[in-house]
C-alpha positions as CSV (number, residue, x, y, z in Angstrom):
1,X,-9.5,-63.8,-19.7
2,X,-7.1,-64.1,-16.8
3,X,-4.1,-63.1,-18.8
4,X,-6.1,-60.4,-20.0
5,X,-6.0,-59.5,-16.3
6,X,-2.6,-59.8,-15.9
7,X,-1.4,-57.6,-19.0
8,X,-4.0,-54.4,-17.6
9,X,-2.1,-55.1,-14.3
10,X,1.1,-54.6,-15.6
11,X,0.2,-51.6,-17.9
12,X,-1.4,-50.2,-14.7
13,X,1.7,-50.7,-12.5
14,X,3.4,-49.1,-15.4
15,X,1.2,-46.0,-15.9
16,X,1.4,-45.3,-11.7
17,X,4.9,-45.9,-12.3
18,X,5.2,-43.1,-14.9
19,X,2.7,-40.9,-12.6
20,X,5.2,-41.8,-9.3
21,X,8.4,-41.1,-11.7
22,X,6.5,-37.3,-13.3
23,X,5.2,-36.6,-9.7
24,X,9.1,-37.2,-7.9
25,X,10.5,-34.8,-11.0
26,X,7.7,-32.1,-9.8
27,X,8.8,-32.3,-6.5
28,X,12.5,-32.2,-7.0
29,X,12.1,-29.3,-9.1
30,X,10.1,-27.5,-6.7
31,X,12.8,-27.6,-4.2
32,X,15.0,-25.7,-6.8
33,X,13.5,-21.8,-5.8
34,X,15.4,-19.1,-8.3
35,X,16.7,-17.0,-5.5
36,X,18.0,-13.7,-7.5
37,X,20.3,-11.6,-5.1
38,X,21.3,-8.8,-7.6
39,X,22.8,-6.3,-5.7
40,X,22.7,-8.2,-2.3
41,X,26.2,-10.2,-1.2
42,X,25.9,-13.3,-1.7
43,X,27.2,-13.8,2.3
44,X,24.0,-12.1,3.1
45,X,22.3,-15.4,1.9
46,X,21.3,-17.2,4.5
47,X,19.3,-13.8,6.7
48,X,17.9,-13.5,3.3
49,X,15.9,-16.9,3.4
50,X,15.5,-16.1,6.9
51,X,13.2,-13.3,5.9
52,X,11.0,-15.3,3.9
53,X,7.9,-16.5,5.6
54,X,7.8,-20.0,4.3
55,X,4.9,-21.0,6.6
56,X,2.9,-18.1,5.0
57,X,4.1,-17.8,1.1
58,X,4.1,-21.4,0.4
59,X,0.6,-23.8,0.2
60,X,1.6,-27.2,-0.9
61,X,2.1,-29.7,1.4
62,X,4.5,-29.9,4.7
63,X,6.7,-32.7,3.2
64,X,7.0,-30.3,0.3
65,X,8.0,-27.2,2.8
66,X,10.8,-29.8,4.1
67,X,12.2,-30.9,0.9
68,X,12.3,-26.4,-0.3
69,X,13.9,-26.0,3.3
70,X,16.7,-28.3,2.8
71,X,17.4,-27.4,-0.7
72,X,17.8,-23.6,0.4
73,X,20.1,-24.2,3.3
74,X,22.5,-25.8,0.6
75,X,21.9,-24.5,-3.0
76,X,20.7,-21.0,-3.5
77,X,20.0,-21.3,-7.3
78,X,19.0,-24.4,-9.1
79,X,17.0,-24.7,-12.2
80,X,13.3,-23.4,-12.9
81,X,10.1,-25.6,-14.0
82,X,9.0,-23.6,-17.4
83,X,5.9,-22.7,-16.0
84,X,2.4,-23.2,-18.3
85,X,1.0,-20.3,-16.1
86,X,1.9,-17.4,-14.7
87,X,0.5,-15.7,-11.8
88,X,1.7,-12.1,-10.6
89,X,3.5,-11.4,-7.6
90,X,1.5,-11.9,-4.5
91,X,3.9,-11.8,-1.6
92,X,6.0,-8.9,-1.3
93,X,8.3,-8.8,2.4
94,X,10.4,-6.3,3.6
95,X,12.7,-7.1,6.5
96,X,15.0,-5.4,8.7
97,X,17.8,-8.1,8.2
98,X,21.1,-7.6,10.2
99,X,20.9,-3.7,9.9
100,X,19.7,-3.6,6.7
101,X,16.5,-3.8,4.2
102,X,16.2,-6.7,2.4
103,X,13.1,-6.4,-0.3
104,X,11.8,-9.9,-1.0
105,X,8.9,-10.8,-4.2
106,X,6.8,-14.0,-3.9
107,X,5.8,-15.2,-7.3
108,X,3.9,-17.9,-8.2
109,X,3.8,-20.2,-10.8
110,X,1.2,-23.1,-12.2
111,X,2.5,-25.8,-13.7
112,X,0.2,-28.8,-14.9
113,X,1.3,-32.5,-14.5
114,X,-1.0,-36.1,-14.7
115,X,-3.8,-33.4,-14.7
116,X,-2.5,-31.9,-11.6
117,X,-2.1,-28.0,-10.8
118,X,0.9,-27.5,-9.6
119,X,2.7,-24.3,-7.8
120,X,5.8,-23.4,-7.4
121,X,7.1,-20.5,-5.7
122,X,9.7,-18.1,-6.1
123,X,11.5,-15.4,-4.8
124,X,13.6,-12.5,-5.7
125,X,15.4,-10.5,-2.8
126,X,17.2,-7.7,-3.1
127,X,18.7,-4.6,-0.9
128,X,15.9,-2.7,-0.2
129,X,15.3,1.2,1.1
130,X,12.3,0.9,3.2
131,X,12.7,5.2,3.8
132,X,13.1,5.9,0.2
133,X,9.8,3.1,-0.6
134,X,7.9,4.8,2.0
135,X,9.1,8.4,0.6
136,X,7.7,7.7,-3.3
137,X,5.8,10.4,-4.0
138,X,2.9,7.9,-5.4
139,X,2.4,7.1,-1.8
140,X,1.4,10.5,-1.0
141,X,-1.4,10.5,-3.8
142,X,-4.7,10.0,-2.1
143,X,-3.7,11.6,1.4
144,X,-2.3,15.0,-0.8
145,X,-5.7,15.1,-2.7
146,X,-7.5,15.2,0.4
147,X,-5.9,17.6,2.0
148,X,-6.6,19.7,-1.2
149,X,-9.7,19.1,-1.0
150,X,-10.1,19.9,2.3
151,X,-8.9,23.5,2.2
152,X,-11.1,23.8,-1.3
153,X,-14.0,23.2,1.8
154,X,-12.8,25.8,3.8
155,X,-12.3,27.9,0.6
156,X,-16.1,27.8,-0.1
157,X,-17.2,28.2,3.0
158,X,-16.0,31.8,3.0
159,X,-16.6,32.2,-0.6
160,X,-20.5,31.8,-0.1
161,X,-20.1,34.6,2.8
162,X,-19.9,38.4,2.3
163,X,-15.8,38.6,3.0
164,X,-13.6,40.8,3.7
165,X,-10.2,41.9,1.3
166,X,-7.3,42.8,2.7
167,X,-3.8,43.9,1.2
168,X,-0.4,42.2,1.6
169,X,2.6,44.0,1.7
170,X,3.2,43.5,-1.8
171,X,-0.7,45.2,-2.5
172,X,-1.7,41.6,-3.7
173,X,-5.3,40.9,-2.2
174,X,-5.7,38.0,0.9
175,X,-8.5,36.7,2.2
176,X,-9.7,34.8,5.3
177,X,-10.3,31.6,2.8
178,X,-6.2,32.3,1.8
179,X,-5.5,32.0,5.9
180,X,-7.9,29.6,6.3
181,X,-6.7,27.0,3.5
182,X,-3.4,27.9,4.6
183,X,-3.7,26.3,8.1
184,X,-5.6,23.0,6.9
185,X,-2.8,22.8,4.2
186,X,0.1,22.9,6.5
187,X,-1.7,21.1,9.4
188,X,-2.2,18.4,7.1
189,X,1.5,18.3,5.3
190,X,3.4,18.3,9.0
191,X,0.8,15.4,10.2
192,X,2.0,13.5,7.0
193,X,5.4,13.9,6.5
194,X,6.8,15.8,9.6
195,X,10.3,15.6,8.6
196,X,9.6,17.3,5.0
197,X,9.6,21.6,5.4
198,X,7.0,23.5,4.0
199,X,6.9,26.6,2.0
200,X,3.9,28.4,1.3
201,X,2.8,31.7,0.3
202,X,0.9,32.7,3.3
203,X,3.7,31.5,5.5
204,X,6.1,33.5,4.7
205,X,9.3,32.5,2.7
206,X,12.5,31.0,5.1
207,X,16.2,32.8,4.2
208,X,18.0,30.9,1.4
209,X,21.1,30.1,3.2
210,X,18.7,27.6,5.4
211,X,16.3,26.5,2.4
212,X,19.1,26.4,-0.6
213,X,19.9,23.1,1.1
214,X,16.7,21.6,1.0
215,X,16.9,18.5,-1.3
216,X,12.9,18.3,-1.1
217,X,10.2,20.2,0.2
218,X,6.2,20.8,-0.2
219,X,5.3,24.6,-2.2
220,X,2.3,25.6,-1.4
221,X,-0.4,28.1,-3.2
222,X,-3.3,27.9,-0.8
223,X,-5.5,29.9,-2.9
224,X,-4.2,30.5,-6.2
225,X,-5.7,33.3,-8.2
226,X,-7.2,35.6,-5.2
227,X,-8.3,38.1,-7.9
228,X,-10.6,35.5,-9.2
229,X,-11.9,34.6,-6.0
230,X,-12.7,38.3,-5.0
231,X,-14.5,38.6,-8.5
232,X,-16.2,35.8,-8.1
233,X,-15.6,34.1,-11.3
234,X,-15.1,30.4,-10.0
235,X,-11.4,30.4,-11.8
236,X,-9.3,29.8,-8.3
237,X,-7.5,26.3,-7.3
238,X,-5.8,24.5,-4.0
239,X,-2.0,24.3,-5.3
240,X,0.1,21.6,-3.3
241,X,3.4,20.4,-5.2
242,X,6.0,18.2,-3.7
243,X,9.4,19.6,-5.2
244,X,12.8,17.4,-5.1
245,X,16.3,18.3,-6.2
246,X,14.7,21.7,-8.0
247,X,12.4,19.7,-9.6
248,X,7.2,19.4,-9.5
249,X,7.8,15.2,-9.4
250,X,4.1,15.8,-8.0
251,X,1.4,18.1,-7.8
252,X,-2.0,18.3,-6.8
253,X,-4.5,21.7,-8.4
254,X,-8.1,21.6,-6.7
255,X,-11.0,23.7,-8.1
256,X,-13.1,23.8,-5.0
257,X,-16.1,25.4,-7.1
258,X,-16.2,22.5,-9.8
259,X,-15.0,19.7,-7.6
260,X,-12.6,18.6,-9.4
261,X,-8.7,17.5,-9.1
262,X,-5.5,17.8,-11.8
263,X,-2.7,15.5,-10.2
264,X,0.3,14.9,-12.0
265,X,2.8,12.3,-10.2
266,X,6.3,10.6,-10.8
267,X,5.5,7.0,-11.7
268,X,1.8,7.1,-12.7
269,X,1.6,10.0,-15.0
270,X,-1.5,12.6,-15.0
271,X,-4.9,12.3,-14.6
272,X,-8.2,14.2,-13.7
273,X,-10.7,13.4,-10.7
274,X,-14.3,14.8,-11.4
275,X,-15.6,14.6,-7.2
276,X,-16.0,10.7,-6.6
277,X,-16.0,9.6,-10.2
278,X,-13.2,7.0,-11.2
279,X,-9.9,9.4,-12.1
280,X,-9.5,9.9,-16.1
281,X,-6.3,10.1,-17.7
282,X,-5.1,12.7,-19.5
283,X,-2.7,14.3,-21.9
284,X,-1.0,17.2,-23.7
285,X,-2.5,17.6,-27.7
286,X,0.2,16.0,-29.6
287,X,-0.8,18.6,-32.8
288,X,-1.8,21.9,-32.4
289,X,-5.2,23.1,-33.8
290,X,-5.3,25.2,-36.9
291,X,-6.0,28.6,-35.1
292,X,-3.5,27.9,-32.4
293,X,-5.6,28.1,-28.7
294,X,-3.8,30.4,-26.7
295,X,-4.7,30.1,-23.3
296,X,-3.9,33.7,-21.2
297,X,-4.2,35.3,-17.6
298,X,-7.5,37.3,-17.0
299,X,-5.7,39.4,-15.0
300,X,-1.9,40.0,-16.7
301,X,-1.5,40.3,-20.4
302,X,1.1,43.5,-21.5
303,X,3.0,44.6,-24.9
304,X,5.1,41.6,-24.4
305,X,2.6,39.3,-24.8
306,X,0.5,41.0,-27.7
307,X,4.0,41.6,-29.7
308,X,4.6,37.7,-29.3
309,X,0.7,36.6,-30.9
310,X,1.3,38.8,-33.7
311,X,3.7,36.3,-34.9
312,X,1.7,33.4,-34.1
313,X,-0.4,33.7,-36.9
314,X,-4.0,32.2,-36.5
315,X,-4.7,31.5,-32.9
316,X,-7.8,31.6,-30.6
317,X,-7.7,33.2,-27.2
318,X,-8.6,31.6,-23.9
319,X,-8.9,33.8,-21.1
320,X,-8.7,31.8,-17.3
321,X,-7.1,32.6,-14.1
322,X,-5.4,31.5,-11.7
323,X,-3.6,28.0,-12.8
324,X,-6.0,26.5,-14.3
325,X,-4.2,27.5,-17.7
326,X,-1.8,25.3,-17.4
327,X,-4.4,22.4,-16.5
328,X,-6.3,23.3,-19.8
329,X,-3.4,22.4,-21.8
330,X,-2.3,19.1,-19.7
331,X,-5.8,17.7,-21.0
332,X,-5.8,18.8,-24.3
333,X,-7.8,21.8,-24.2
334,X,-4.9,24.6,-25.3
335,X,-2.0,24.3,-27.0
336,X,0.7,27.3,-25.7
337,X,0.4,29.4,-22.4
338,X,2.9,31.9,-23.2
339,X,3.7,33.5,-19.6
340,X,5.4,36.6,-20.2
341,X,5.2,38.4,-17.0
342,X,6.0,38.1,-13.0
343,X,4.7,35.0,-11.5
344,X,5.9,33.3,-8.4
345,X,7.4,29.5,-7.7
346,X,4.0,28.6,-5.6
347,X,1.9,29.8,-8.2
348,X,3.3,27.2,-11.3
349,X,4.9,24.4,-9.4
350,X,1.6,21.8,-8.8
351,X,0.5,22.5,-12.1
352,X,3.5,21.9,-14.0
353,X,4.2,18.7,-12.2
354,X,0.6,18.1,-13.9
355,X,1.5,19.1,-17.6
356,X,5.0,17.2,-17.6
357,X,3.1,14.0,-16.6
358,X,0.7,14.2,-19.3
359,X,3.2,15.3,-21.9
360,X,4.2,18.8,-21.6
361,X,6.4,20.8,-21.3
362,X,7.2,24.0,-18.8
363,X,10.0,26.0,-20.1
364,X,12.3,28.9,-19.8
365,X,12.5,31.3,-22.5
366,X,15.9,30.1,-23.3
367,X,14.2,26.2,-23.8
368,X,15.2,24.8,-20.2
369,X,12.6,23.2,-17.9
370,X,11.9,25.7,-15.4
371,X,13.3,25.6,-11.7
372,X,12.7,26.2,-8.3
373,X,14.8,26.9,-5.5
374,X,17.7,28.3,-7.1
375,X,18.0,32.1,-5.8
376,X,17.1,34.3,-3.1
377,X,13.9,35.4,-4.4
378,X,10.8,33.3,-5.2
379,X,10.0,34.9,-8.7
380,X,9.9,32.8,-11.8
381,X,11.5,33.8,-14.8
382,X,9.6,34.2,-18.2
383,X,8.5,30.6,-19.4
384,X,6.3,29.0,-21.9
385,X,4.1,26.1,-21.0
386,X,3.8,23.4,-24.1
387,X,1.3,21.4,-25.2
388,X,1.6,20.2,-28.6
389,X,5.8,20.4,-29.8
390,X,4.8,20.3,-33.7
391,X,5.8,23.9,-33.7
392,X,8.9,25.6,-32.7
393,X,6.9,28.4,-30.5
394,X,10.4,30.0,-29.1
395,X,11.6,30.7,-32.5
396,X,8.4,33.1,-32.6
397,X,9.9,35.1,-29.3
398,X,11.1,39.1,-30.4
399,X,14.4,39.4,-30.4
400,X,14.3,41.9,-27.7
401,X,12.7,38.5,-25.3
């Protein structure tokens, strides 16, 4: 019985052994953080570290803290544990280090040992552009959208009045709700981004030699499709499009009447918000239907146009204003929106930011996405907005296009 005794000692003293020996191995490779520097110089290490808040990012014990803190002062990559379970990233710090950004990623991983959870924590740094992360157009998102929907309020409010119609100097109809959306708009934009210019249609357009420079700016359609409004027919929007480098990398069309929102952004794609429901995304018909669904201005057609469905064969017309055609087609409603006639940069840029993010395409008669910002004038040139691409629908253009 007694030796009995003695031989569970010893396998006991062995076992705690084994656990002591497993636990120490843990422990040692938990000092080893994977420190990544990509891009950063490897002199830079030590502010680096210096940027990571240890006291915060790390919950094991102090000894532990100790033991990761002397490691990093000396080696800045050692090996990894092969972690059993992953966690995301959890931490992210950004750091004004010695004149410059430095971008560092907590991640966590679980590792189990003796039945123990165990974490270990690394870190990725990198140089880091804390103007260009705060300048991503996905961080303007929800403050754009309500903005938008902002001036679709002021919108209605004169919309259920008895207004009044007024003519511009090019005889195109304004109306207070134009002025009126127009000032919440640009209020809004300058609070947000003061250092970002503005150009809107009810503003007035700056001289190119001061704009041609721009690298990015805001366009701006307070009230697209005024015709619609003064007729009544609900088919107006709130266009707000953020334009870099001659390029809609995001846009935001509000119907105020139906309460609903297109965006289209850089990053996160398209999608449609139906007043406080959860946003839905959406996309372009990858095949066009049978009778191709042509979607058309209410208020612009000409010969150009009716010479061009001629050769389209079967098709089925969709009449809608203002540009709401091209939102039709970024959710799979239409397939072509054949523009064959004057329209201006304001009046397309929002919505094609939303068709490119959900799969279309917004092109120039000669096949090149269209552009803004390139010329004295503000007019766009003939273009074709794309849903489906199973069809060569340029080919079908008169030669005289």
């Amino acid at each position: 019985m007694r030796i009995g005794d003695e031989q569970y000692a010893r396998i006991l003293l062995s076992h705690r052994t084994q656990e002591i020996q497993r636990a120490r191995q843990v422990a040692d490779a938990m000092g080893y953080i994977v420190v990544e520097l990509h891009d950063v110089n490897t002199q830079a290490f030590a502010p680096v570290i210096q940027a990571v808040p240890f006291q915060i990012a790390l919950h094991v014990a102090v000894l532990v803290e100790q033991v990761v803190a002397g490691r990093l002062e000396g080696q800045p990559v050692g090996r990894r544990v092969a972690p059993r379970y992953e966690v995301p990233p959890d931490v992210v710090v950004e750091r004004e280090i010695e004149n410059g950004a430095i971008h560092v990623e907590h991640q966590r991983f679980a590792t189990l040992q003796c039945s123990l959870r165990i974490d270990i924590h690394c870190y990725t740094a990198r140089q880091f552009d804390l103007k260009e992360y705060f300048m991503s157009p996905k961080l303007f998102v929800e403050p754009v959208v309500a903005i938008a929907e902002d001036a679709g309020r002021a919108i209605l409010e004169v919309y259920s009045t008895d207004f009044d119609v007024q003519s511009k100097a090019d005889e195109s109809p304004v109306t207070q709700a134009d002025l009126a959306a127009n000032h919440r708009i640009v209020a809004g934009l300058k609070q947000l981004t003061p250092e970002i210019p503005i150009i809107s249609e009810e503003s007035g357009l700056p001289d190119f030699e001061e704009r041609r420079h721009w690298e990015r700016y805001w366009l701006v359609d307070p009230l697209d499709g005024t015709k619609e409004f003064v007729n009544r027919n609900d088919e107006f929007t709130v266009n707000i499009a953020l334009i870099e480098h001659k390029r809609p990398v995001f846009g935001v069309v509000h119907v105020p009447v139906q309460d609903k929102t297109y965006v289209g952004c850089e990053g996160i794609g398209a999608e449609r918000r139906d007043g406080d429901a959860t946003p839905i995304a959406i996309q372009v018909a990858t095949e066009c239907a049978e009778a191709v669904r042509v979607v058309g201005s209410r208020s612009h057609r000409g010969a150009s146009l009716d010479a061009y469905l001629q050769r389209l064969g079967m098709y089925e017309m969709i009449p809608m204003g203002s540009s709401l055609k091209f939102c039709v087609i970024a959710e799979g409603g239409a397939d072509l929106y054949p523009r064959l006639g004057l329209t201006s940069e304001w009046d397309t840029a929002a919505a094609q930011a939303v068709v490119e993010q959900a799969g279309g395409s917004v092109v120039t008669l000669d096949g090149k996405p269209l552009e803004y910002n390139t010329k004295s004038d503000i007019l766009n040139p003939h273009f074709f907005v794309i849903g489906g691409v199973d069809r060569d629908w340029l080919a079908l253009l008169p030669d005289s296009e």
